[in-house]
C-alpha positions, 0 to 999 in steps of 0.5 A: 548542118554540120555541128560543132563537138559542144554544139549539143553537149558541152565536151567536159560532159561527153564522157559523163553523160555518154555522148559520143560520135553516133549520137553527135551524128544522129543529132546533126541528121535530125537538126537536118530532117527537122528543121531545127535551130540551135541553140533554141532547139538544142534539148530537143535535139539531145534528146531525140539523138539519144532516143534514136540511138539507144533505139539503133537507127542510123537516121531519124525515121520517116514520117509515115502519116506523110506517106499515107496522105500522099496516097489519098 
């Protein structure tokens, strides 16, 4: 899903709260690898994208549980 610059964070707020490009594409991959719908979803969203971030991921992590059960 391709986000609009204000679809997470109003753009008055970027420079207040620390939004900038790397979280605004972190969060357009995570509505994309979980299935989110804005605005619903748009808190767990900047949350998700700021966590990821700060963690250094350039893309949400994989699920490992899937892959364990897959091998059972």
């Amino acid at each position: 899903m391709i986000l609009e610059a204000d679809d997470i964070v109003p753009e008055a707020l970027h420079k207040r709260v620390g939004w900038d490009m790397r979280h605004h594409f972190m969060a357009e991959k995570v509505v994309d690898r979980f299935s989110l719908v804005l605005p619903r979803d748009r808190e767990l969203v900047r949350q998700l994208a700021v966590v990821y971030v700060l963690g250094g991921l350039r893309a949400p992590p994989v699920a490992t549980w899937a892959v364990t059960c897959a091998l059972t």
